[in-house]
C-alpha positions in Angstrom: 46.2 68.8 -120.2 43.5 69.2 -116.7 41.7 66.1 -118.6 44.4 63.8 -118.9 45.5 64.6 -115.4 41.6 64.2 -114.1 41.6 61.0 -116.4 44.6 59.8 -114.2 43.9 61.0 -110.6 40.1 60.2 -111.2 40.5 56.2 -110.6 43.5 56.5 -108.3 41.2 58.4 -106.1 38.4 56.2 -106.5 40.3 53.0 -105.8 41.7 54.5 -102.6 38.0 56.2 -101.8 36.6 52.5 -102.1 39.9 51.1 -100.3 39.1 53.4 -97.6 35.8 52.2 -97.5 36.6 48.7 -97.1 39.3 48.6 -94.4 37.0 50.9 -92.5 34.1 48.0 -93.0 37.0 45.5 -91.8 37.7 47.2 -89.4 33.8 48.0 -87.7 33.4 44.1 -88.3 36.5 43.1 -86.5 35.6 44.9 -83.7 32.1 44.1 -83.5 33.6 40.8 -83.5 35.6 41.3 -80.5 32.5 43.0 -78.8 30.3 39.9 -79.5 33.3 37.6 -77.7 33.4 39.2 -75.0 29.6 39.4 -74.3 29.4 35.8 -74.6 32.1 35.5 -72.1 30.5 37.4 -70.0 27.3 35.9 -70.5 28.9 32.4 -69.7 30.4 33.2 -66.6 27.8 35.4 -65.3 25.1 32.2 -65.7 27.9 29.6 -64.8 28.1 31.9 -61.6 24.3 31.6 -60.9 24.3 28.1 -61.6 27.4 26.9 -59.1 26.0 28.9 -56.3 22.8 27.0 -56.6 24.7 23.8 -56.8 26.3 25.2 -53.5 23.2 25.5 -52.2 22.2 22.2 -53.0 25.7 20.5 -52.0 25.5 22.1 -48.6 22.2 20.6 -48.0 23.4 17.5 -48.8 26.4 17.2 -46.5 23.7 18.2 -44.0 20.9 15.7 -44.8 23.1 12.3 -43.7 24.1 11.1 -40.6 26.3 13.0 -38.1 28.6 9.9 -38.1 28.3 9.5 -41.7 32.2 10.9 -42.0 32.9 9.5 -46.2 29.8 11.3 -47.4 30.8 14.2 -45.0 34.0 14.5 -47.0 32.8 14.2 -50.1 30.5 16.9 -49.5 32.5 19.0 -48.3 35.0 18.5 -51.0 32.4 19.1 -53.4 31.2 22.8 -51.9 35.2 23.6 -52.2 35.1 22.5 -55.5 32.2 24.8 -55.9 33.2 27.8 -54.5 36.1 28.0 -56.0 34.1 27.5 -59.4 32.2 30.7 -58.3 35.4 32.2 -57.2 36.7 31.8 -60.7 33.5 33.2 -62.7 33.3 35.9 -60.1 36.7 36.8 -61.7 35.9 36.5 -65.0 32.7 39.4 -64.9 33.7 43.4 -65.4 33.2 43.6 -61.5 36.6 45.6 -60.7 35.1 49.0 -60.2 32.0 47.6 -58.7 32.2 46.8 -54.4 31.6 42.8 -54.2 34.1 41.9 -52.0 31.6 40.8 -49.3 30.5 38.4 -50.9 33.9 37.4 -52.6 35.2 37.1 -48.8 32.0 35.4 -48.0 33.1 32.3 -50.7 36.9 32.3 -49.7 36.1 31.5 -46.7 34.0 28.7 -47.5 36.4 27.6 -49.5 38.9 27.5 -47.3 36.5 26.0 -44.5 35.1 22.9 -46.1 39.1 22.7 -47.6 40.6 22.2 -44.7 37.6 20.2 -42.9 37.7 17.4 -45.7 41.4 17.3 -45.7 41.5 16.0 -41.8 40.6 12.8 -40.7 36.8 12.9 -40.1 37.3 9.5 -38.4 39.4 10.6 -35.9 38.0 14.4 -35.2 34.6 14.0 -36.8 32.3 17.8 -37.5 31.9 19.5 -34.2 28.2 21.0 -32.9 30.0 24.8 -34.2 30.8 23.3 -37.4 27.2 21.9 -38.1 25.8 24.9 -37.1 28.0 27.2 -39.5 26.8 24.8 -42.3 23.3 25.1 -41.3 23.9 28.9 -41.5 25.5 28.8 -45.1 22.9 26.7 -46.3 20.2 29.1 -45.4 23.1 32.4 -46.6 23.5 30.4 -49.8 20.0 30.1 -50.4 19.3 33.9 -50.2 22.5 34.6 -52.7 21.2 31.7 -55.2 17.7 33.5 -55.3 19.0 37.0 -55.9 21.5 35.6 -58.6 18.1 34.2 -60.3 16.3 36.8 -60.0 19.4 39.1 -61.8 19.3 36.3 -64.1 15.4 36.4 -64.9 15.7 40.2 -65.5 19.0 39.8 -68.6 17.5 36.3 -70.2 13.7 38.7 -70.3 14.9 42.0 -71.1 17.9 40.8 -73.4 20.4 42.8 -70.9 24.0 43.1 -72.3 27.4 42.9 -69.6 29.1 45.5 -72.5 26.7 47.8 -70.9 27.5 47.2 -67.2 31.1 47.5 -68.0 30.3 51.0 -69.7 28.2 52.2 -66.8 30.8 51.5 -64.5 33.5 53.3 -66.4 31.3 56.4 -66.5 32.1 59.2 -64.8 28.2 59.4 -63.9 27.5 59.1 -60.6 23.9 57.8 -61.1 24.4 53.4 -62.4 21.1 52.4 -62.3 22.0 49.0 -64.4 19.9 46.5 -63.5 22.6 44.6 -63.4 24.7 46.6 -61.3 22.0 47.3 -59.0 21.7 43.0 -58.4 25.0 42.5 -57.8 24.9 45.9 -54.9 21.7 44.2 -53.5 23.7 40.5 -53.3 27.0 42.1 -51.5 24.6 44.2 -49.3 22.6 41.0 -48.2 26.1 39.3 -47.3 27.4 42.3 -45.3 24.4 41.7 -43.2 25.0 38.4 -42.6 26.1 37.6 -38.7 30.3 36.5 -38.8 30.6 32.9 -38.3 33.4 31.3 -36.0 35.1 29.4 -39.0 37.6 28.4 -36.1 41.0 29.4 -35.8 42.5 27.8 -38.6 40.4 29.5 -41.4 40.3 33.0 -39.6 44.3 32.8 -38.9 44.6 33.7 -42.6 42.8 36.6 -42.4 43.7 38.2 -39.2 46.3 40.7 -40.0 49.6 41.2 -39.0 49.3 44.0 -37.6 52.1 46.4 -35.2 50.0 46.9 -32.5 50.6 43.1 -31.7 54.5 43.8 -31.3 56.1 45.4 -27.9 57.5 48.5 -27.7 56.7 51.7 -27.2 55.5 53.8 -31.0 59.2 54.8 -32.2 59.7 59.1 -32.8 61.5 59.9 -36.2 64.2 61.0 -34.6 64.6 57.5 -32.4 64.4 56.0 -36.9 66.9 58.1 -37.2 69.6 56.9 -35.0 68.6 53.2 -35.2 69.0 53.7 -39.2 72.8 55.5 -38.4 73.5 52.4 -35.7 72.1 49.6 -38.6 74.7 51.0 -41.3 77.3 51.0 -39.0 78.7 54.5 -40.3 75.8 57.2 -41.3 75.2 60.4 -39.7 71.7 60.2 -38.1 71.8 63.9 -39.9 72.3 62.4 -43.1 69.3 60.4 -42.8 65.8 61.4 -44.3 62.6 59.5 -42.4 59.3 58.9 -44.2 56.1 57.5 -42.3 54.4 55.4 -43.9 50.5 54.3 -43.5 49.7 57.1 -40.9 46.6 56.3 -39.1 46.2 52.8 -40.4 47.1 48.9 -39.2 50.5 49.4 -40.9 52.1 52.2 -39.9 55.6 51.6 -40.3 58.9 53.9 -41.4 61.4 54.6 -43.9 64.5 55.3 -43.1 66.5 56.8 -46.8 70.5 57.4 -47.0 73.6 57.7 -48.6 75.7 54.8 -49.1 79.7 54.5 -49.1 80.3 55.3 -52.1 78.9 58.1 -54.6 75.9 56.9 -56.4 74.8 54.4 -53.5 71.5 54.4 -51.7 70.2 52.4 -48.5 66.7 52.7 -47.5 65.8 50.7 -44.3 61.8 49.6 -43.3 61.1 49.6 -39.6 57.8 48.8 -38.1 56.0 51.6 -35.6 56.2 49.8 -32.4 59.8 49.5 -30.9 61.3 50.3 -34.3 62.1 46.5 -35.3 64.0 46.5 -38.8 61.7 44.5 -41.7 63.8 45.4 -44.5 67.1 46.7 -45.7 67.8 47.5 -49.2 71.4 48.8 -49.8 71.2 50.0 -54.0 74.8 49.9 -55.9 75.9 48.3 -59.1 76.7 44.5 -58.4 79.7 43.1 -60.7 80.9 40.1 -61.8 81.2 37.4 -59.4 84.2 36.4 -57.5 83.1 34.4 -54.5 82.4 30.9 -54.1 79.1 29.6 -51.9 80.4 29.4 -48.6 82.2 32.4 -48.5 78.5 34.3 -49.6 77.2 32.1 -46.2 79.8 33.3 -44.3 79.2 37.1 -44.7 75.4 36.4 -44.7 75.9 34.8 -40.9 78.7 37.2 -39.6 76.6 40.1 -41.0 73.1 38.8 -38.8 74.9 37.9 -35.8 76.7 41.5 -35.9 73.0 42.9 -36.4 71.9 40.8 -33.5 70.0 37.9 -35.2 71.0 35.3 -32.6 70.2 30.9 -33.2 70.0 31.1 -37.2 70.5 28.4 -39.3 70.9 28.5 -43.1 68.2 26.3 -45.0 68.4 27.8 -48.3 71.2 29.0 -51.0 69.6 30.7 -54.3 72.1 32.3 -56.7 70.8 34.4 -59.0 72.8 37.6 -61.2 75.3 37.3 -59.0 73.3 37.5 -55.7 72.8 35.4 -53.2 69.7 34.9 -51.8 70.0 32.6 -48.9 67.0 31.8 -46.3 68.2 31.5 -42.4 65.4 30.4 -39.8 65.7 29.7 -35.8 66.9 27.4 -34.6 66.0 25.7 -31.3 67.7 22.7 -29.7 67.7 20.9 -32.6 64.3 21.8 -34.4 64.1 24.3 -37.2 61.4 27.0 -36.5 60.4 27.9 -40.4 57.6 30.2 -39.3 60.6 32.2 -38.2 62.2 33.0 -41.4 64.8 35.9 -42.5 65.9 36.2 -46.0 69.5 37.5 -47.0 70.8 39.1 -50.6 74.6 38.8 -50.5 76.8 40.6 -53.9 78.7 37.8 -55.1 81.4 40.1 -56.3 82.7 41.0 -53.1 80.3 39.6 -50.3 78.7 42.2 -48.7 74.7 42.1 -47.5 72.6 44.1 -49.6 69.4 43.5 -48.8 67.8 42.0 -45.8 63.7 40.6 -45.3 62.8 40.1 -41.7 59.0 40.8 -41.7 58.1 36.8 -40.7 61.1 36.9 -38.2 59.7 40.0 -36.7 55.8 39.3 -36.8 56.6 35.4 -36.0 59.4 35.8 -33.6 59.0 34.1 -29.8 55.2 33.0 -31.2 56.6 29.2 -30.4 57.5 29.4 -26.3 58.5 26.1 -26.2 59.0 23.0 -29.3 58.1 19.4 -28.2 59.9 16.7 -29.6 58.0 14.4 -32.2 56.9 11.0 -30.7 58.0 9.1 -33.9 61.5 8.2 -34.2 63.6 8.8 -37.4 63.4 5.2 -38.7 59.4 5.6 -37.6 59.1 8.5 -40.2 60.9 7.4 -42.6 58.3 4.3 -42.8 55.8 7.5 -44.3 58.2 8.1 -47.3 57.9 6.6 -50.6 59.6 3.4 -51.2 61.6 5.0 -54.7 61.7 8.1 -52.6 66.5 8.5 -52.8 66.8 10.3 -49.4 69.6 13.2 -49.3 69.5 14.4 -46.1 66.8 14.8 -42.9 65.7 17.2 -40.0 63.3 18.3 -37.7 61.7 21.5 -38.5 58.3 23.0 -37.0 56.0 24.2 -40.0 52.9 25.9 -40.3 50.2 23.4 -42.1 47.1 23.8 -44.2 44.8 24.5 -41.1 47.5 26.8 -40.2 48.7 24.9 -37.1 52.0 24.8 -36.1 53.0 20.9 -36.1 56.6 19.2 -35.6 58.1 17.6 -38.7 60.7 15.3 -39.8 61.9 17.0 -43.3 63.0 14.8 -45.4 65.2 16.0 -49.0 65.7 13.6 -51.8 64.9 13.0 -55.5 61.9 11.3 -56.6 61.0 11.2 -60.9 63.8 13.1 -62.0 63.5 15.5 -59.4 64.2 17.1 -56.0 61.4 17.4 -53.4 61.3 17.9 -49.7 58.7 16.2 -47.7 57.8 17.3 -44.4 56.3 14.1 -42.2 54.4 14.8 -39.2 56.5 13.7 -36.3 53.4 12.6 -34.1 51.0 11.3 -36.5 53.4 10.0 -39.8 50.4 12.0 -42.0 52.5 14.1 -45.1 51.8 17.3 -43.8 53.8 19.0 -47.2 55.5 18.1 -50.2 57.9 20.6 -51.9 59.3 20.5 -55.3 62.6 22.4 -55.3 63.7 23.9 -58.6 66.5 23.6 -60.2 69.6 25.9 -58.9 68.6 25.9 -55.4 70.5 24.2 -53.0 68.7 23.0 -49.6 70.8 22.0 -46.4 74.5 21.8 -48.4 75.3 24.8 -46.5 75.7 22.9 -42.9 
């Protein structure tokens, strides 16, 4: 009887034994597979990094070796190190670098980037490189020169000695404290180098985008929690100030702000309310409750939206955008002076299209932005000027003036013009001085822009 069981179980085993055997081969050879993919990609990008920065190099020197006048081969150069950088930019993201410091140098090829961007995209004719602007590319020439060297030599080291990136990203994701990759060690010796570099004067429209807000530019005095706590009550309209619980938030840092957390009207509800540090400005305003279905039409969600701003003492909005989405309303107001709209100066509303009321509330450009524009000058182009600019199949909808922030981050005075173009609905912002396109927007479908006047 034991035989004829062995004579059955014997095989069955077997067959699973070498089944076993198999998927686990499978298995080792897929993932040696996957290993091998992602080495090569690593590989790639690492060299295509190496390679790009020495191109930069090389492209820098170029834009440098012609004439000061020479403003089409100034362009083109210049276009060509953004086109560079952000080629680096992109490899740089590719490479196991996450847990590995390297964002000096990554800040060091942003702002490049964004330098010989927004250089090529003026008119070199008219406001030709300045005697700063040669100077900083003289000084990235020599910068990029020093990083295209160390990148070789990095380079030199994992070609010879057969280095693998699967190793970097293992040494970094040790728990060790001692990463003496070779690797690891080129990449530290790069971003050191760049830290030491001295800060260029990029000017003010490539350092505008990285100068932080920050609330020690606002007036007013630092707010107590108790002072949160009444403002909070006094937002609502109807809390307690002992009902509400105050959080501070980013002690000790450029963003120290507050949240104020309460109960709603009903059971269930929440509000939570963001204010900044100094003088205790409102940047947010969340109220939490289960929306239902809709029974509201649009301009009776606009009307609640404005009645609820000017009761909160948001004076001069005007509404530019209408978003329904779930049954909120989200509807963009900016400033509004004489007749120019002031986009920098932008407050968002979320309005419950079941039975109007505001439940949330995004004022952190209004607050950060607000008063930054003392006076607006009137564009020198007239309307029938402008509209010269647009394209010829271009079906205009409607117009204004608005004052936007550009590309070089300056604030310039527009004529915005809404229409449909292709099958689709774009705004165009033209400069009111100069008739140069300054922005073209597509605007998706659902959204409605300037029906709500």
């Amino acid at each position: 009887m034991y035989r004829r069981i062995s004579a059955v179980l014997f095989p069955i085993s077997a067959l699973l034994l070498i089944g076993a055997l198999i998927w686990g081969y499978q298995e080792n050879q897929e993932k040696n597979s996957i290993l091998i993919k992602a080495e090569n990609q690593y590989q790639r990008a690492f060299h295509d990094l190496s390679y790009h920065v020495d191109r930069l190099h090389g492209e820098i020197g170029n834009t440098l070796a012609v004439h000061s006048a020479s403003s089409p081969m100034h362009r083109k150069g210049l276009m060509n190190v953004w086109r560079l950088t952000s080629q680096a930019q992109n490899e740089i993201n590719q490479l196991p670098l996450t847990l590995l410091h390297f964002n000096k140098t990554e800040d060091f090829l942003s702002k490049i980037s964004k330098f010989s961007y927004q250089t090529a995209n003026r008119d070199l004719t008219k406001k030709p490189l300045t005697e700063s602007e040669l100077k900083n590319l003289k000084e990235l020439y020599k910068n990029s020169n020093e990083i295209s060297s160390e990148l070789q030599k990095v380079q030199g080291k994992v070609i010879n000695n057969h280095l693998r990136w699967m190793d970097v990203e293992s040494a970094m994701a040790s728990e060790s404290r001692k990463q003496d990759n070779t690797i690891i060690d080129g990449f530290k010796t790069v971003d050191k180098k760049v830290s030491e570099y001295p800060e260029l004067d990029f000017g003010p429209s490539v350092m505008n985008i990285y100068n932080k807000r920050s609330v020690k530019k606002l007036g007013g005095a630092p707010a107590t929690m108790e002072e949160i706590k009444k403002k909070a009550a006094q937002f609502t309209g109807y809390a307690n100030p002992s009902n509400v619980q105050v959080v501070e938030n980013g002690k000790g840092t450029e963003w120290p702000s507050f949240t104020a957390n309460l109960p709603g009207r009903n059971n269930g509800e929440r509000v939570s309310i963001d204010f900044t540090n100094n003088g205790g400005q409102v940047i947010a305003y969340n109220y939490t409750r289960q929306i239902g279905p809709r029974a509201i039409d649009d301009k009776t969600a606009r009307d609640h939206a404005s009645r609820f701003l000017v009761d909160k003492g948001y004076k001069n909005l005007e509404p530019i955008v209408y978003d329904p989405s779930d049954n909120i309303a989200n509807m963009t107001y900016v400033t509004k002076k004489s007749d120019v709209l002031i986009y920098p100066e932008k407050i968002s509303v979320r309005v419950a299209l079941d039975n109007g009321q505001v439940v949330g509330l995004q004022a952190t450009d209004y607050v950060y932005e607000k008063d930054q524009v003392k006076t607006v000058t009137q564009p020198k182009l007239s309307l029938e000027q402008a509209r010269k600019y647009l394209n010829p199949d271009f079906k205009e909808t409607y117009h204004r003036k608005a004052l936007i922030e550009n590309e070089q981050s300056e604030k310039v005075v527009t004529y915005e013009f809404g229409g449909r173009i292709n099958g689709s609905q774009y705004r165009i912002y033209i400069n009111g001085n100069s008739g140069a396109e300054e922005s073209v927007e597509e605007i998706r479908s659902g959204r409605k822009v300037a029906a709500l006047k």
